[in-house]
ROBA-433985 format. One record per residue (C-alpha): residue number from 1; residue in one letter; x, y, z. Coordinates in nm, 4 decimals, padded with zeros to 6 digits. Example, Ala and Ser with C-alpha at 12.3 -4.5 7.8 and 13.67 -1.06 7.14 Angstrom:
residues 2
(site 1,A,(01.2300,-00.4500,00.7800)),
(site 2,S,(01.3670,-00.1060,00.7140)),
***
This chain:
residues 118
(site 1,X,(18.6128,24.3850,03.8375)),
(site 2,X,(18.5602,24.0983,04.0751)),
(site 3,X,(18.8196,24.2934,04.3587)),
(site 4,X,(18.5684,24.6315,04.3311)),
(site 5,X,(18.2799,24.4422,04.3805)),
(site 6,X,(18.4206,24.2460,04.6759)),
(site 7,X,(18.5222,24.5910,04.7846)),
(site 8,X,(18.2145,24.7104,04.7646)),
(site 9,X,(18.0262,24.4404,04.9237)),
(site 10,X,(18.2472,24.4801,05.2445)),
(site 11,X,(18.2268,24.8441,05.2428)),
(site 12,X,(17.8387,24.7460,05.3247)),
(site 13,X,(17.9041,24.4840,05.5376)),
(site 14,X,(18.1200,24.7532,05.7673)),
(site 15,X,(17.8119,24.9447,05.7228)),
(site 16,X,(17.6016,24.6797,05.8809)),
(site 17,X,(17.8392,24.5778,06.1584)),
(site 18,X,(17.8796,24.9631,06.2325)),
(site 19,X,(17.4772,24.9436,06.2579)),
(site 20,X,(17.4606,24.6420,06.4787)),
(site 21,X,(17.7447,24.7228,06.6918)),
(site 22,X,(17.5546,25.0804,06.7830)),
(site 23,X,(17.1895,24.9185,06.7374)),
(site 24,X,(17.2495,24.5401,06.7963)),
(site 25,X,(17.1499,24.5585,07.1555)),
(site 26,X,(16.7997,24.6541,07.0711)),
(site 27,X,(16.7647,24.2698,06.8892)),
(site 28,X,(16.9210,24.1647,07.1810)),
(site 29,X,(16.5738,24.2512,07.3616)),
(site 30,X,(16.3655,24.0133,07.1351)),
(site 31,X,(16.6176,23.7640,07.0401)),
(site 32,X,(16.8464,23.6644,07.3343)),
(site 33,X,(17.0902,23.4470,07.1242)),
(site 34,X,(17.2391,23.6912,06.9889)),
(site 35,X,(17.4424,23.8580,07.2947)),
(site 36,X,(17.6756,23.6103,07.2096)),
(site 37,X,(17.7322,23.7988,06.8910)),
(site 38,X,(17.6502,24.1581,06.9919)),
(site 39,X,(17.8651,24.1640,07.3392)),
(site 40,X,(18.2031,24.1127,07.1272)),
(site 41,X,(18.0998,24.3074,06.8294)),
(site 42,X,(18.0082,24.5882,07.0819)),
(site 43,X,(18.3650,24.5544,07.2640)),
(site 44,X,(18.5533,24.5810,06.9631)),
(site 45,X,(18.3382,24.9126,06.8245)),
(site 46,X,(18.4698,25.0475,07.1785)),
(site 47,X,(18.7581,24.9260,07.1496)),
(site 48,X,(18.8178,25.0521,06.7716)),
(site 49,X,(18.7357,25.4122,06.8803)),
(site 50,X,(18.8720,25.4729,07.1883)),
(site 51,X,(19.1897,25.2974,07.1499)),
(site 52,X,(19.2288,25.4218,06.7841)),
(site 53,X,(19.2584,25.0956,06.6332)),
(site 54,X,(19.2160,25.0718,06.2666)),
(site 55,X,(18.9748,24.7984,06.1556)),
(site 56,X,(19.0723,24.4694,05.9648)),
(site 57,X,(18.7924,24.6017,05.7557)),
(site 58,X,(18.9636,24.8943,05.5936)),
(site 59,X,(19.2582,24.7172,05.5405)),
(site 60,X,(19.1190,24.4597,05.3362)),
(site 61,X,(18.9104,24.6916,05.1575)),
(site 62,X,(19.2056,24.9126,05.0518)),
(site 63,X,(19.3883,24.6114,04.9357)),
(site 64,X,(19.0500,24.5178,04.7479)),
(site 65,X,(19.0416,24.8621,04.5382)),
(site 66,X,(19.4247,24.8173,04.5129)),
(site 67,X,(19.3896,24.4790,04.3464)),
(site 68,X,(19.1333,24.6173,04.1432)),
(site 69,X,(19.3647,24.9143,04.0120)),
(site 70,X,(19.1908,25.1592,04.2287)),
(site 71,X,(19.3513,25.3599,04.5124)),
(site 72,X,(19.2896,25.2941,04.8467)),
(site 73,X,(19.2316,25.5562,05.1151)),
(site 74,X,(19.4129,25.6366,05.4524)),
(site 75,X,(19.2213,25.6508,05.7768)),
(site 76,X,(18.9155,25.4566,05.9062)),
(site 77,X,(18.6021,25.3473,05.7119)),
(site 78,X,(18.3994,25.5976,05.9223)),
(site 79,X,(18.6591,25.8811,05.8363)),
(site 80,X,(18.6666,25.7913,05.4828)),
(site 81,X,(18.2330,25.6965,05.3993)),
(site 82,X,(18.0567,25.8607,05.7500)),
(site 83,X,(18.2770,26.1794,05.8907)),
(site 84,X,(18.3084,26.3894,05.5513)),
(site 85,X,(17.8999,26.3392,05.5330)),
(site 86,X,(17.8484,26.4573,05.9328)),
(site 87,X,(18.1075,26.6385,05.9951)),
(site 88,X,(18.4029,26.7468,05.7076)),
(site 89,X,(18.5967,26.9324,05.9436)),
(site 90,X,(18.7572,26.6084,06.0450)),
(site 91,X,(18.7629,26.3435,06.3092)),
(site 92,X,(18.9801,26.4130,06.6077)),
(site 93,X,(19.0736,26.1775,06.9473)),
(site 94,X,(18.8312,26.3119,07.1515)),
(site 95,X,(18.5654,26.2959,06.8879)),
(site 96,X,(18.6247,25.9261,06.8910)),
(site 97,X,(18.6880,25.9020,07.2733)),
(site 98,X,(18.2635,26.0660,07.2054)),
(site 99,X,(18.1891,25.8272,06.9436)),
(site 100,X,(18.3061,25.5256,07.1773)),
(site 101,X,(18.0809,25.6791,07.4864)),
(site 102,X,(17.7639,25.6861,07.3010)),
(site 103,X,(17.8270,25.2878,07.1691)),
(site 104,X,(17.9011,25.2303,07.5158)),
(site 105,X,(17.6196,25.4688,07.6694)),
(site 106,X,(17.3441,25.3244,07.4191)),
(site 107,X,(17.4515,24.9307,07.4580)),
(site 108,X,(17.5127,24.9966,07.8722)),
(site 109,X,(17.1700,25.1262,07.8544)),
(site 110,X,(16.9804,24.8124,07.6540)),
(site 111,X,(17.1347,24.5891,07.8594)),
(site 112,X,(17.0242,24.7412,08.1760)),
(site 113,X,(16.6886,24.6998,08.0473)),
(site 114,X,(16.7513,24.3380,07.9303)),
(site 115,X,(16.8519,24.2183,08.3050)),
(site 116,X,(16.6177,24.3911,08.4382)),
(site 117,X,(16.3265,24.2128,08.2052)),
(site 118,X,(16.5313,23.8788,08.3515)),
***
């Protein structure tokens, strides 16, 4: 019981790192400090899609739900929770080569504006 609801609890932490990693720029703008946080959470989201890197996340989480007696799933936390919601057809390398331009595009774009507010 305990290993599901850890499981659960990091499948909403991905969630929220997902969030900040596309978004996190944006409290960048009111509270500085946290570049230090954002910049390296944004490089790894990058990194993650365009490289095709699967997350420490998912791993632990599929050995959460294993512990728990539950089976785990292949694939990324975005292909597994996200995709089958946006698109079902299925995620493909360029769709995540996409995915890691718009992270990059949006966050490129916030920071532009940060400097220039410098």
């Amino acid at each position: 019981m305990l290993y599901r609801i850890a499981a659960d609890g990091l499948v909403l932490f991905h969630l929220l790192f997902i969030l900040f990693v596309l978004f996190g720029g944006l409290l960048v703008l009111k509270w500085r400090w946290l570049i230090w946080f954002h910049l390296p959470a944004a490089a790894w989201g990058v990194a993650v899609e365009v490289f095709h890197l699967t997350c420490p996340l998912t791993q632990w989480e599929n050995l959460m739900r294993q512990a728990a007696g539950q089976t785990g799933y292949g694939g990324g936390f975005i292909e597994h929770y996200v995709w089958p919601v946006i698109y079902p057809a299925g995620l493909t390398p360029a769709i995540q080569l996409g995915l890691g331009s718009v992270v990059l595009a949006i966050n490129a774009m916030v920071y532009v504006r940060l400097m220039k507010n410098l």
